[in-house]
Structures are given as C-alpha cells and as structure tokens.
KOLVEXTI-533885 format. One line per field, with one value per residue (C-alpha): residue in three letters; x, y, z. Coordinates in Angstrom, 2 decimals. Each point is the difference from the previous one (the first is absolute). Layout:
N
lumtor = (ala/...)
east = (X/...)
north = (Y/...)
up = (Z/...)
This chain:
269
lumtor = (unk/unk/unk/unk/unk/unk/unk/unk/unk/unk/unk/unk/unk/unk/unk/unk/unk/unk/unk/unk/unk/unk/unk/unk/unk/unk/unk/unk/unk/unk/unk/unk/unk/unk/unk/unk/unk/unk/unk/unk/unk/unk/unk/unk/unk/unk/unk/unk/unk/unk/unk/unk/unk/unk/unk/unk/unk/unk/unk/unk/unk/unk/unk/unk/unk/unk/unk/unk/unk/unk/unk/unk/unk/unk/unk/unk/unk/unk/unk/unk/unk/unk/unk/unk/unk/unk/unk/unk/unk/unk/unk/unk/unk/unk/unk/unk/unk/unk/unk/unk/unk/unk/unk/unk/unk/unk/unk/unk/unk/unk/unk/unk/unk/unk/unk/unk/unk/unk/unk/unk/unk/unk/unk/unk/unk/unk/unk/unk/unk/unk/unk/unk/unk/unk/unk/unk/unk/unk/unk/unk/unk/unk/unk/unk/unk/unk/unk/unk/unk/unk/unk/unk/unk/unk/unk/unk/unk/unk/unk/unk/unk/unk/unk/unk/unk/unk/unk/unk/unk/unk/unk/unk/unk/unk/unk/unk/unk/unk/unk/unk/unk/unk/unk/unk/unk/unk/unk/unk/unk/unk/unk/unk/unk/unk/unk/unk/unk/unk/unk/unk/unk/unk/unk/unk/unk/unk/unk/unk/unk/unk/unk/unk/unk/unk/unk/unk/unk/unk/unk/unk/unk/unk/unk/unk/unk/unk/unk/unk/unk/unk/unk/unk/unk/unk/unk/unk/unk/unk/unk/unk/unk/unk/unk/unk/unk/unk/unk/unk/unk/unk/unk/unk/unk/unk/unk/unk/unk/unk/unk/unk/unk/unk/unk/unk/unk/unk/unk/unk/unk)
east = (-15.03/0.83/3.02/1.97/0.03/1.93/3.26/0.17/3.60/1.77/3.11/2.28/0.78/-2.15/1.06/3.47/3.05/1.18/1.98/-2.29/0.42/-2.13/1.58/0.24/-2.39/-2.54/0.04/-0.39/-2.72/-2.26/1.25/-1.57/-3.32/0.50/0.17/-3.10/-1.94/-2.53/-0.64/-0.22/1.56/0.86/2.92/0.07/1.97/-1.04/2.04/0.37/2.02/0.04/-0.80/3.42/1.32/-1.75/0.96/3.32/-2.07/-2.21/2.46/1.48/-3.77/-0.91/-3.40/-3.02/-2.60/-0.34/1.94/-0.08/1.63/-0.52/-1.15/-2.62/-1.33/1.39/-0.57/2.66/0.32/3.14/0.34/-0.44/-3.33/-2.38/-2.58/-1.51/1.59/-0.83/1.51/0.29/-2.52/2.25/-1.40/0.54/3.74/0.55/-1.12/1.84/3.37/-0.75/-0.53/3.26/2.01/-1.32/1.50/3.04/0.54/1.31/-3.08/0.02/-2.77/0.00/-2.49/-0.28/2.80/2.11/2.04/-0.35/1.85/2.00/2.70/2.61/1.56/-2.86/0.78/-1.78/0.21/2.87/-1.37/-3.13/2.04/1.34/-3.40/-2.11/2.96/-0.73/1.51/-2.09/-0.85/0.86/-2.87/0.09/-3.73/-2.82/-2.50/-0.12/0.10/-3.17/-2.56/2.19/0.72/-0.32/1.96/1.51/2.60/1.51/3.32/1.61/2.27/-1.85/-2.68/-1.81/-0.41/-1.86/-2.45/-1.05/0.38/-2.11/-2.93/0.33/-0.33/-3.03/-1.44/0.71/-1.08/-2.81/-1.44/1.39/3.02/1.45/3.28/2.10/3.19/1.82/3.46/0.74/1.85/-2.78/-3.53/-1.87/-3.25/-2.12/-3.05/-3.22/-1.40/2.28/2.45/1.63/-3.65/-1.56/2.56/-0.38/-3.75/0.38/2.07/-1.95/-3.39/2.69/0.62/-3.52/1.22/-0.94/1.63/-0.48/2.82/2.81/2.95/1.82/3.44/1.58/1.87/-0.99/-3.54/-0.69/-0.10/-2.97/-2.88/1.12/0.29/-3.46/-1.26/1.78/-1.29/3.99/2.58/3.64/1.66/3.88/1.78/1.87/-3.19/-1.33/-1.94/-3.24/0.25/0.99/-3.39/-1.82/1.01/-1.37/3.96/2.83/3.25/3.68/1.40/1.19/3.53/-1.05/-1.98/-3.18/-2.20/1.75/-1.32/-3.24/-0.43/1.03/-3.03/-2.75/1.65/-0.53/-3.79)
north = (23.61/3.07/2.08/0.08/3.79/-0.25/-2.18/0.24/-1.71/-0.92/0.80/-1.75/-3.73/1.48/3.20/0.37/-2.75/-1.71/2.58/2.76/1.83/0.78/-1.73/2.29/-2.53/0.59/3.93/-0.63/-2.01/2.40/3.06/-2.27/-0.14/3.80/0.16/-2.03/3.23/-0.63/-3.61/2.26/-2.64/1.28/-1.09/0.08/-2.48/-1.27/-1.62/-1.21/2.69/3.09/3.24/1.42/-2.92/0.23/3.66/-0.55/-2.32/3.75/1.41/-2.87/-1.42/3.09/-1.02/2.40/-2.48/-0.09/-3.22/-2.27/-0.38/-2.40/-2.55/2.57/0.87/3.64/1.56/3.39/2.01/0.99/2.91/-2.08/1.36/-2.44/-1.24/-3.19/-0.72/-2.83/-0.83/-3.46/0.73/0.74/-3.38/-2.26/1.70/-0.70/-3.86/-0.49/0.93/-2.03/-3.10/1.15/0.06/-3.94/-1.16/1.46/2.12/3.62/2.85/3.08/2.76/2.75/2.69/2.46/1.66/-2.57/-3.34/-0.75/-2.92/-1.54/-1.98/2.04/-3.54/-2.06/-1.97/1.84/3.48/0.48/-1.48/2.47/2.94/-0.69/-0.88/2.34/3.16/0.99/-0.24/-1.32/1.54/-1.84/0.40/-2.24/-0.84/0.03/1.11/3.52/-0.80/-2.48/3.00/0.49/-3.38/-0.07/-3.57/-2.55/-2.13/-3.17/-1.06/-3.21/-2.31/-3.09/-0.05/-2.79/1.84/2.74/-1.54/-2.09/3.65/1.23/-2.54/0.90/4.06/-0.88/-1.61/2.73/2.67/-0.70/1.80/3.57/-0.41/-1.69/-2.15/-1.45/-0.55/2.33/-1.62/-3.64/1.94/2.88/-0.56/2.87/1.51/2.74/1.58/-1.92/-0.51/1.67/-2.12/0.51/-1.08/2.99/2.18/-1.26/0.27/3.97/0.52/-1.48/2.14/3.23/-1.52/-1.10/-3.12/-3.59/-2.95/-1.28/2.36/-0.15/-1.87/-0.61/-1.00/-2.03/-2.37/-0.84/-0.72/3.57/0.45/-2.62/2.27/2.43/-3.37/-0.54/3.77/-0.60/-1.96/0.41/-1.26/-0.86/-2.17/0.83/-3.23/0.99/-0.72/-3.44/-2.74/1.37/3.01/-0.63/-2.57/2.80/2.72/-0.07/0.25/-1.05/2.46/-0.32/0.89/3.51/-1.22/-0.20/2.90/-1.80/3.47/0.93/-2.88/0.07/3.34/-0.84/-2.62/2.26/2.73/-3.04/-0.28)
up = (-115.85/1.69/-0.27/2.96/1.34/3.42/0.95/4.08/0.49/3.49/1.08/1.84/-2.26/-2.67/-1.49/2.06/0.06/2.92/0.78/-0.32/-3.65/-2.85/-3.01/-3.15/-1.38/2.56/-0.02/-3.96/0.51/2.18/-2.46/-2.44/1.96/0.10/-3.32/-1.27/0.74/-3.36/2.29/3.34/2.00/3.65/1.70/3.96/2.84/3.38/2.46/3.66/0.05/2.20/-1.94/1.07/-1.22/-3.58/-0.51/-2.15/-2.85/-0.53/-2.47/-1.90/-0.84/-0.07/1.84/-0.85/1.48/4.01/1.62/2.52/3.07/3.34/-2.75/-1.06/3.42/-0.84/-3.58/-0.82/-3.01/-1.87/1.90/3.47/0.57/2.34/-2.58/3.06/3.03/2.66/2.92/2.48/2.97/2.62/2.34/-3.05/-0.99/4.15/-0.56/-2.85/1.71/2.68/-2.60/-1.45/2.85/0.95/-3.34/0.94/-3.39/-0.35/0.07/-2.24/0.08/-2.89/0.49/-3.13/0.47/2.15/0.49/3.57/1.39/3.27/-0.91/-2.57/-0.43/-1.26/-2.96/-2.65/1.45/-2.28/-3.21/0.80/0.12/-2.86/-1.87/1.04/-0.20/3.43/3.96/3.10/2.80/3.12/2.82/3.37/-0.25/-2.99/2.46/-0.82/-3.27/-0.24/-0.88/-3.34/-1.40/-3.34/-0.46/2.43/-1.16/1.10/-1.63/0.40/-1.50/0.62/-3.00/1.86/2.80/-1.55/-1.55/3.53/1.14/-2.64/0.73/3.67/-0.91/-2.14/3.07/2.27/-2.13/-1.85/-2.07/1.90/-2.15/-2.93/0.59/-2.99/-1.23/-2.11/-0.23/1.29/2.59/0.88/1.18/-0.07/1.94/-1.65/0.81/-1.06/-2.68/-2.64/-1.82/-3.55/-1.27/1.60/-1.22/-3.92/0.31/1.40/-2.96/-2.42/1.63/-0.43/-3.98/-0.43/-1.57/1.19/1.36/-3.55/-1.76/2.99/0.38/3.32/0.72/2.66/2.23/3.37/1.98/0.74/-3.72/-0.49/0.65/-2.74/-2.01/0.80/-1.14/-3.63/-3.15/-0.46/2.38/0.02/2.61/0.03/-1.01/3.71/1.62/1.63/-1.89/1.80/-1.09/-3.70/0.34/0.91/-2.86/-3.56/-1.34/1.06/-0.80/0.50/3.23/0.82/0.13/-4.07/-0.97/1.24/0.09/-3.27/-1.29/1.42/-1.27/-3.61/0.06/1.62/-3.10/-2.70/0.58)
C-alpha cells in the first residue's frame, strides 16, 4: 500500500474547537507531520474560509505548502502570494443574492481582501468576526461589488431552511457556481468548478504524489469532495452520520483531539 505523503485538513469543526483555538494537541500533531521529513509528508489546510480569515493559522502550523481558501476556489502561499484565484461571474453572484434575499436569510460577500455585508446585526455577524479575526464592511448595496465576488454567504439559524435553500441555489445556478453548506448555519456559493477536491488534486500535481498516498480531514458536506480525492479520510466524530458514511475513518470530535487523533493514525501506518 502506499505511504501517505500529504494530510489536507479543514478548519473550522476539524482542526479548531468550537470556540475557535488550536489545542496544544493539535499544533503537536501537525509539528509532528513537520517532523516526519525522512516520510516527506506535507501538511497544508483548506477551508470555507476567507483568506483574511485563514491568515492567523500561518505561524502556529507553520504552513510551507499553499492553502485553501473560499473552499479551495482561491489557493495562497505562506507569504499570501495568489497561487489560483476564481471569482463568481458577476450575473450568477447577482442571482444568487436575489435567491438569498427570497429565503429571507442574512447575505455576506467577501472579495479577497473584504467582508462586505448589510445588516451589522445579523445573527452570525458576530460569531464571524470573531472566527475569521476580522471586521465587516458595511455597504448599502452588493451591486458594485458583484464583479469581485469571491464567496456569497447565507447564514441562518434555521438549518432546515438552508438546505431547501441550498437545493433552490443549485437550481438557480447551475453549473456557473458551486453552492454548499459549510456550517449548518452558513451556505456558501463559490465560483465553479473548484471545491476542496480541486484544491487537493492541485496540490498533489505541485507534490507529484497521487490520490493513493493522501489523507483528508473533515466535518461537513463541503469537505466530501476532498473525501473523494483521498484513499485516506477522516470524518470528525462532530460531523453528521452522512458524512462519517462517507469517510474511510471515523475520529473523535474536535471537542476531543479528533485531528490529533487522526493524525496519530495516518503517523502509525
């Protein structure tokens, strides 16, 4: 069988708590990875995430491998260098919103360098600050914006909601963009035709290793097509009974060093 040369983790209910820390156990873990140089095993992360919201994990994983940001839609090196960029065609982000704004949940637009939204007292705007490490920009209108989008978000409360409003966006988008859930609370559009399975296949190209000797890492649908691009992969115990059905392993959840873990059995061989 082959060794496993790359671990491509997620971020948010995978490699960071609930409330948004690296456990001691996890930053041992990847300095672990680090250190299995004779194994050359990289180590990189992609996330729904914006990449000004992914900055602050650089230094403490001390990433040498590109990441992935807008669920792999955008690709950044450690030194925040563009490696791929895509953006929402401007018509589609425009359709979208309007979808959005039907299903009555709060709209967010980040650009690459922006959180753009309209309503400072939406119900996650607050968790996101805090997540991501970085303010909003309040803006009356998204039109100007629509040329730049590089994710649109819907965030609700109402889990069942979002995923009739994530059928719906499917509909209305088509192929032109891909729309999934990132959080039971977030549904997310990207451009199309880059997920987290496009970004682990570009990484493995840049590695020259194949899908044979990675292992992925994750916890929600967004994380499937990575899943899918691994002979290794790790549901979270934190994640739903579709998605553990889906992964090759099954881990604890990251309330319970569940990447530690997952680590330690990728390490073991």
């Amino acid at each position: 069988m082959t060794a496993i040369k790359l671990v491509v983790s997620d971020v948010d209910g995978t490699l960071l708590t609930q409330d948004k820390r690296i456990t001691d156990a996890a930053r041992e873990a990847v300095a672990k990875l680090h250190a299995a140089n004779a194994a050359n095993i990289g180590f990189t992360i992609v996330s729904s995430r914006p990449t000004i919201g992914m900055t602050f994990l650089i230094e403490p994983l001390a990433l040498s491998l590109p990441f992935g940001s807008f669920n792999g839609s955008s690709i950044v090196d450690p030194s925040l260098r563009p490696v791929v960029q895509y953006l929402i065609p401007a018509e589609t982000a425009r359709r979208a919103i309007n979808l959005l704004e039907q299903f009555g949940v709060d709209i967010w637009l980040f650009t690459t360098e922006q959180w753009l939204i309209r309503n400072f007292d939406g119900e996650y705007v607050a968790h996101e600050q805090r997540a991501i490490k970085h303010d909003p920009a309040i803006v009356g209108s998204f039109a100007a914006h629509l040329n730049r989008a590089c994710k649109i978000v819907g965030a609700s409360s109402d889990p069942e909601l979002l995923v009739r409003c994530e059928a719906a966006m499917r509909q209305a988008v088509g192929t032109e963009a891909t729309a999934v859930r990132s959080q039971t609370y977030y549904l997310d559009i990207t451009p199309p035709g880059h997920d987290k399975g496009t970004f682990v296949a570009a990484i493995e190209a840049r590695l020259g290793v194949s899908p044979e000797a990675v292992a992925t890492i994750g916890d929600m649908q967004n994380d499937l097509p990575m899943f899918a691009r691994s002979r290794m992969s790790f549901a979270m115990g934190n994640a739903v009974d579709e998605i553990k059905r889906l992964a090759t392993h099954v881990t604890a959840s990251n309330e319970e060093d569940g990447f530690a873990k997952a680590v330690e059995v990728i390490l073991a061989g």
